[in-house]
N, C-alpha and C positions, 0 to 999 in steps of 0.2 A: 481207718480212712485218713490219708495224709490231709493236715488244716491246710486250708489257702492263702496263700499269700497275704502280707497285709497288704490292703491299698497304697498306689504310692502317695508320699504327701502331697496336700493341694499346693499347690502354686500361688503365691502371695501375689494379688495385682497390683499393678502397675499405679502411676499416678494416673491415666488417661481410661483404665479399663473401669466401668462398672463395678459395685460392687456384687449385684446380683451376679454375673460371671461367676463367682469364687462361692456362693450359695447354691447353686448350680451345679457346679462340680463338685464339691462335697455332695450331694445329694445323689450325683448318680455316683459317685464312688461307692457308697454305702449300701445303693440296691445290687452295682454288681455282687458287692463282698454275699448279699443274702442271699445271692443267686447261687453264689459257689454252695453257701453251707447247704441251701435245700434243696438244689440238687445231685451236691454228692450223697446227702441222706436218703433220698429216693432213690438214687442208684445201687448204693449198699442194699437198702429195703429190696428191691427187686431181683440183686443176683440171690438176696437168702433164698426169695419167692420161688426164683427157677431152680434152684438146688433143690427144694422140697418138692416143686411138682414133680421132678425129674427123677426125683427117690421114688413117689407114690405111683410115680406109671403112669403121669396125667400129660399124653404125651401132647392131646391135641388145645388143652388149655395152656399147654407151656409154651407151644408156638403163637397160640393169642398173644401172652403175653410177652413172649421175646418178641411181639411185629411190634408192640410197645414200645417195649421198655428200649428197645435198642438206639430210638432218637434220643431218650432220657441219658443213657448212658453220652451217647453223645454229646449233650448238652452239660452234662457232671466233664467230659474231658476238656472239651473248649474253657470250660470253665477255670477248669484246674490252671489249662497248661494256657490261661490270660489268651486266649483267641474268643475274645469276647463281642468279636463283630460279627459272629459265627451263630451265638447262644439266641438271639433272634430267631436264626434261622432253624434251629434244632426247638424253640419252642414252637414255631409255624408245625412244623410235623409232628410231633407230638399232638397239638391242639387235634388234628387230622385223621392220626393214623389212632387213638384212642377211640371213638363212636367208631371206625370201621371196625376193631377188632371185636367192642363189644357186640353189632351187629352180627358180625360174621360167626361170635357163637353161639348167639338166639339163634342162627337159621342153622346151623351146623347140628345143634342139639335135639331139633326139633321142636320150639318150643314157639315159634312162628303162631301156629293158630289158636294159643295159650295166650302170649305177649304178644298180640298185634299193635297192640297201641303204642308200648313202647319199639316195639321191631318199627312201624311206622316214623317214629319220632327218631330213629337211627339217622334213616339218611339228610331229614333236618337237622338235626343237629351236627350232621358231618360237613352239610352247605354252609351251617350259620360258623361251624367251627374256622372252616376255611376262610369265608367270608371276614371272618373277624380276627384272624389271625395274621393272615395277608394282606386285609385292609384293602378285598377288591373290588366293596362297592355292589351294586344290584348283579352284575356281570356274575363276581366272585360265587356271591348264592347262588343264584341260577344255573349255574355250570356244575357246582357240587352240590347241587340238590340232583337234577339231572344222571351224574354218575353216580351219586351212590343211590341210585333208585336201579338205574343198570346192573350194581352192585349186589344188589338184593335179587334181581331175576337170574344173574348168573348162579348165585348161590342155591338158589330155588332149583333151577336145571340140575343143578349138580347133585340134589339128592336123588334125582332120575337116571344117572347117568355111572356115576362115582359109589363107589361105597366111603360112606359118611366116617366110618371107625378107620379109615386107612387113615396112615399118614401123612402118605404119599399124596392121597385127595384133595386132603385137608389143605398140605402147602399150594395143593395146586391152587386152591378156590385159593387161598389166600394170594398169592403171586397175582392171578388174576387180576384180583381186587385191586393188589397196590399199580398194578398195572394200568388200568382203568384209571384209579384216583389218581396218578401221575399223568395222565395222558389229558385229565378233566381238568386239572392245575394247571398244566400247562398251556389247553387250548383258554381258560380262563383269562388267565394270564396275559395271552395274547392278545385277546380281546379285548381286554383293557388296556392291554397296551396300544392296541389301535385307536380306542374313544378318546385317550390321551392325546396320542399322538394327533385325530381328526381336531378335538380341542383349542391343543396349542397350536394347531396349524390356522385352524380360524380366527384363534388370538391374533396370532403374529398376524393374518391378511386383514382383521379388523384392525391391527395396528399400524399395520404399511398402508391402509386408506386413510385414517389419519393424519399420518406422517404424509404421503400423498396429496391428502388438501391445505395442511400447514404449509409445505413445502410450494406448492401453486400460488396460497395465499403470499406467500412470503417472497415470490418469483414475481407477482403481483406488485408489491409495494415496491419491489429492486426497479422494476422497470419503472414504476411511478417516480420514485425517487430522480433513477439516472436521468429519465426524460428533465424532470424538474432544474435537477443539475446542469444538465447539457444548457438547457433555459439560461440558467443563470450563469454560465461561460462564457454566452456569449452576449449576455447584458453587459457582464463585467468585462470584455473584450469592448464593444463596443463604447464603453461607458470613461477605458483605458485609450484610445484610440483620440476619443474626442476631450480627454485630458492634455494629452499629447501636444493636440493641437491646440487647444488653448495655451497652454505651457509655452509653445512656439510665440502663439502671437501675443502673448503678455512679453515675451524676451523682444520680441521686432516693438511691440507697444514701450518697452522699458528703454529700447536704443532707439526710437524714432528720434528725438533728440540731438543724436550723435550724429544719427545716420543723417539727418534735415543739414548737421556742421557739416558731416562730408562732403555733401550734395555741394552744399553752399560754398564750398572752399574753390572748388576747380566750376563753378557757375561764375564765380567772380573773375578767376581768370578768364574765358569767354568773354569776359562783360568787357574786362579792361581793355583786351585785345581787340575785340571789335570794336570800340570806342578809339582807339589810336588806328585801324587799318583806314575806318569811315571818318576823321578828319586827315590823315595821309591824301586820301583819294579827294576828298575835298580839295585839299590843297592843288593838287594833280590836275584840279577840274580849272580850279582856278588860273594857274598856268595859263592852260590850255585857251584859259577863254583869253588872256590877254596877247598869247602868243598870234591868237585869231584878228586882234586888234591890228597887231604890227604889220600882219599879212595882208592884211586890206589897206593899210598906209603906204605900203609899200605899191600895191599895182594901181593905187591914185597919182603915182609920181611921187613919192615921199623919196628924199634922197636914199642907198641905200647903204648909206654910214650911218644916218642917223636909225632905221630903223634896228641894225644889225645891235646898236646898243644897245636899242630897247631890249633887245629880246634878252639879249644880256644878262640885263637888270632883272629882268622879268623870272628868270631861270636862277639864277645868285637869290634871289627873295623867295623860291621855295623849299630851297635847302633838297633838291632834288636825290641827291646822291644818300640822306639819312633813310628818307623815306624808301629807297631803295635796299637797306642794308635791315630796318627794322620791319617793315610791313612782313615777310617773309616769318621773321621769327614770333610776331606776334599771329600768324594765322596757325602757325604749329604750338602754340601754348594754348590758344583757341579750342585745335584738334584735340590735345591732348587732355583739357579740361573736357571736354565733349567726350574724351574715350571713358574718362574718371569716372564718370558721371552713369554711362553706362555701364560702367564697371558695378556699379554700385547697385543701380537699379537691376540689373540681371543678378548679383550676390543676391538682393530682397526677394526678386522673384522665385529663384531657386531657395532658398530658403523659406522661404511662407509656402511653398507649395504644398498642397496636402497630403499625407504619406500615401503609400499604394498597399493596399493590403497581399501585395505579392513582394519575393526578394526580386532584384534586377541588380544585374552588373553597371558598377558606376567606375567613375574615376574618381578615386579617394582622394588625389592631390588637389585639383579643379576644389571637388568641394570642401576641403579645406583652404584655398586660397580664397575662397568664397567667402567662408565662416570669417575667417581674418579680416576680410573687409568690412565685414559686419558690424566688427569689433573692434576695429578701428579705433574709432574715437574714446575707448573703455580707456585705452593703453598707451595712446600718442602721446601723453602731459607726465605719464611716469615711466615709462619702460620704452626699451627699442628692441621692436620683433627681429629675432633670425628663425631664417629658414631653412632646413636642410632635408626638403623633397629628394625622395630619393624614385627609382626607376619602380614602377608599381605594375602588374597586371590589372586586369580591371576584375575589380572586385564583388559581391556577388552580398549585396547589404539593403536593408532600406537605408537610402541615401538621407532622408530627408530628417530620420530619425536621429542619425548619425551627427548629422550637420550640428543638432542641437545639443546631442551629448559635448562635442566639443567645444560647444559657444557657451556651453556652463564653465567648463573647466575653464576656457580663458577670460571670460570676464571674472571667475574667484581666482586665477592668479594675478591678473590686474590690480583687484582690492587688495590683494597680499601686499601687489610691492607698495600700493598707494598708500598704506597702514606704514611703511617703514620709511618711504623718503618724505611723505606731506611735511610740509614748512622748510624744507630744505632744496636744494638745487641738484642734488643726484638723483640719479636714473636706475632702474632696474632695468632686469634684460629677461624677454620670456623666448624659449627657444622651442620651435616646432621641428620635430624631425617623423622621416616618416625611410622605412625600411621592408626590405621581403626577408623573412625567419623559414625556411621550410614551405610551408602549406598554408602558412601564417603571413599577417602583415600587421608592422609593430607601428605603431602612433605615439609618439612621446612628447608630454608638452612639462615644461619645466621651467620653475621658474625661483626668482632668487629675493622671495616673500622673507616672512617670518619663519614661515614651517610652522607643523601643526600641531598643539600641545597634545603632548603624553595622554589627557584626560580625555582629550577626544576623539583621539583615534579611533577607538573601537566604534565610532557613532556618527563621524560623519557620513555615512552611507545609510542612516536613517533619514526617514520623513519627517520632515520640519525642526529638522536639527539641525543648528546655526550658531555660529560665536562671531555673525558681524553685528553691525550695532543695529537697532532696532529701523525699518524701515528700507537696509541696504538687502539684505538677503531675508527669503522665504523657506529658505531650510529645504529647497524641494534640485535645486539643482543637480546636487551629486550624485541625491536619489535616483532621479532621472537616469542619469547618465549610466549608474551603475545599471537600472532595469533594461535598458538599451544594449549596452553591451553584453549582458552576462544573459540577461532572459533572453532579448528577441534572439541576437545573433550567437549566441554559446560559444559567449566570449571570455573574457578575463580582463580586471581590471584594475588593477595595482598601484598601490604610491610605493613613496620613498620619501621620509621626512626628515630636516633635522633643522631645531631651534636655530633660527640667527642665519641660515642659510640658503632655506627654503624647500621646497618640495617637489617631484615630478612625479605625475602618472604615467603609466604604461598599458595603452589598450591594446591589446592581441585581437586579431580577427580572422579568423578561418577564411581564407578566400575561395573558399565553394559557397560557405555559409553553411557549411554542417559539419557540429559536431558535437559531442557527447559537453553535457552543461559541468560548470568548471564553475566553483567558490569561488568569490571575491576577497583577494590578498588584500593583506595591508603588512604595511612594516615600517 
């Protein structure tokens, strides 16, 4: 008998495997190796067996024993030739076809009503063999108790039927049998594999009702949640809105000051002018009344030489011809202070107005000449505004929102240049320009500050982040400005710095009012 292979070696694990892994495998390496040695021994043992029945003439024990031995042999070649996932299945039949063969030669030999007990205990123990061999459970017994009780009437018939000393009979009953026992495995089998299969099918829907209510539950909290969120959108929307507007009028609260010097600057022109038109006109009255004098001196008989002098005199002493050259230009400096003035109070209005919670098309220049009035007084003592308004479509913004973004950025270019010239006599210069880019409209304000140190760049676009001195800024304005251009309107909003020279922004705005939201540059 050829030896068997040796095992191959185990496999040294890993740092991450178990160690029981590698006790494991040595352990079934060793049962296969015993598997080869005792069942090539049994195999040897059994062709001696059939050689010898086969010499004595024992023709129908020899076919008992080859329905045997033949899975043995089977189970000895898998073995040999390492088809070891096989040997399972060669001890399964074997387990099986052993009780059927020893049965089938109690009832062949006649020894049936001799050995009933044990003939009885054949087809148990052919159930319990299967059963246990194939691991199928109540199904498995019951199906092989079953046939081979079948097993047993057919062989009974067959002493009726068949002559028992034939060969021919003998294979017959036997084919039968394994026929039967194949047909009883297999409906077994199947049976079980449907109780399996009803099983895990009940698993799996008891597990997709689970999954099911988790999933509800879970669909449960999402809605709860989103609602909660939506909630809190539009707290924090509304909570943003009435920032907004606070923010506004702490800025008109912070220039009311400037704005009361503006008011007041072209109120005083008014004042002076109507104060020199109403003694002009006085005078005019005065005249009048003496010129009334002469005219009734004269139709009493008053010579009219002597009165013609008077009137003379009368007309020479009110400086007629001044009052004619000045009244005129002091009623249009009058006018003009009265338009200023309006100018003013419609910039305040239009700027305190409260935003609209929809976009409308404005005119971007308007309310920047607007904002500039506002501002006025931030910038008149250090800088001189240019403007360079260019031709604009009307553009599609919250106006109101806007106005404020840019009345941050020019009162902080204001304190820029004020930072550079205070205690001296030169001027800065802040320059407004406004342009159409494409689909775009560019707003440039610039100015000829300090410029912004290197360390704060990355931050001025933070809240409450400030490098004027304590009381001048709130750290909130640029912030502003940036959530306005870049969140509301999906805008863009850019500087350009340099030490000593100053800085400009550049707001972009979509004049639809849509478009895909765009970072905030700096450089």
């Amino acid at each position: 008998m050829p030896s068997a292979p040796p095992p191959p070696p185990p496999s040294s694990p890993s740092s991450s495997e178990p160690v029981e892994n590698d006790l494991l495998q040595r352990t079934h390496s060793g049962l296969l190796r015993a598997c080869d040695i005792v069942f090539g021994t049994i195999a040897v043992a059994l062709a001696v067996l059939g050689i010898w029945l086969f010499a004595a003439g024992e023709i129908r024990l020899l076919t008992l024993v080859a329905l045997w031995s033949f899975p043995v042999f089977n189970s000895g070649w898998s073995a040999l030739t390492r088809r070891r996932d096989r040997v399972i299945a060669d001890l399964t039949r074997c387990a099986v076809s052993l009780p059927i063969a020893l049965y089938l030669y109690v009832a062949e030999a006649g020894m049936l009503e001799k050995l009933w007990v044990p003939a009885l205990m054949m087809p148990v123990g052919t159930a319990l063999s299967v059963g246990i061999a194939t691991r199928r459970g109540l199904f498995g017994y019951l199906a092989s108790f079953v046939y081979a009780v079948g097993l047993q009437g057919a062989s009974v018939v067959s002493h009726g039927r068949f002559d028992v000393d034939s060969f021919d009979d003998s294979l017959g009953i036997l084919l039968t049998g394994c026929i039967i026992s194949m047909m009883a495995a297999r409906l077994g089998h199947t049976l079980e594999e449907a109780r399996r299969q009803r099983d895990s099918a009940r698993a799996q829907t008891d597990r997709a009702e689970v999954t099911l209510q988790q999933l509800t539950e879970r669909s449960q909290e999402l809605t709860t949640a989103i609602r909660s969120l939506h909630d809190e959108m539009e707290h924090r929307m509304r909570v943003e809105i009435e920032l907004r507007q606070a923010q506004k009028l702490e800025s008109v609260g912070r220039l009311a000051a400037g704005v009361a010097h503006e008011i007041n600057t072209p109120v005083q022109f008014v004042t002076d002018s109507i104060q020199f038109v109403r003694s002009g006109v006085a005078e005019v009255f005065d005249v009048v009344d003496k010129l009334e004098v002469v005219q009734r001196s004269v139709l009493e008989g008053a010579p009219s030489r002597d009165a013609a002098a008077r009137a003379a005199d009368v007309r020479d002493s009110a400086d007629l011809a001044y009052l004619a050259e000045n009244v005129p230009i002091a009623l249009d400096r009058a006018l003009a202070g009265l338009d200023r003035v309006a100018t003013i109070v419609r910039s305040m209005r239009v700027f305190a107005h409260p935003d609209s919670a929809e976009m409308g098309d404005a005119d971007l220049n308007q309310a920047i000449e607007s904002t500039l009035t506002i501002a006025h007084n931030e910038y008149r003592y250090v800088a001189d505004l240019e403007t360079d308004l260019g031709d604009l479509p009307p553009v599609r913004c919250y106006i109101g929102e806007l106005n404020q973004a840019i009345l941050n950025i020019v009162v902080n270019a204001a304190h820029a240049i004020e930072d550079v010239v205070a205690g001296t006599a030169a001027r800065g210069r802040i320059a407004v320009r406004t342009r159409r880019d494409g689909d775009d409209v560019v707003i440039t304000i610039a100015d000829t500050g300090a410029g912004i140190p290197e360390g704060a760049r990355d931050h001025i676009f933070d809240p409450f982040f400030t490098t004027k001195k304590v009381g001048r800024g709130t750290g909130q304005g640029l912030a502003i400005a940036r959530s306005v251009v870049v969140d509301k309107h999906r805008g863009t909003l850019a500087f350009e710095t340099e030490l000593g020279k100053g800085t400009t922004f550049n707001i972009r705005l979509p004049i639809e009012g849509v478009r895909a939201a765009s970072p905030v540059c700096a450089a």
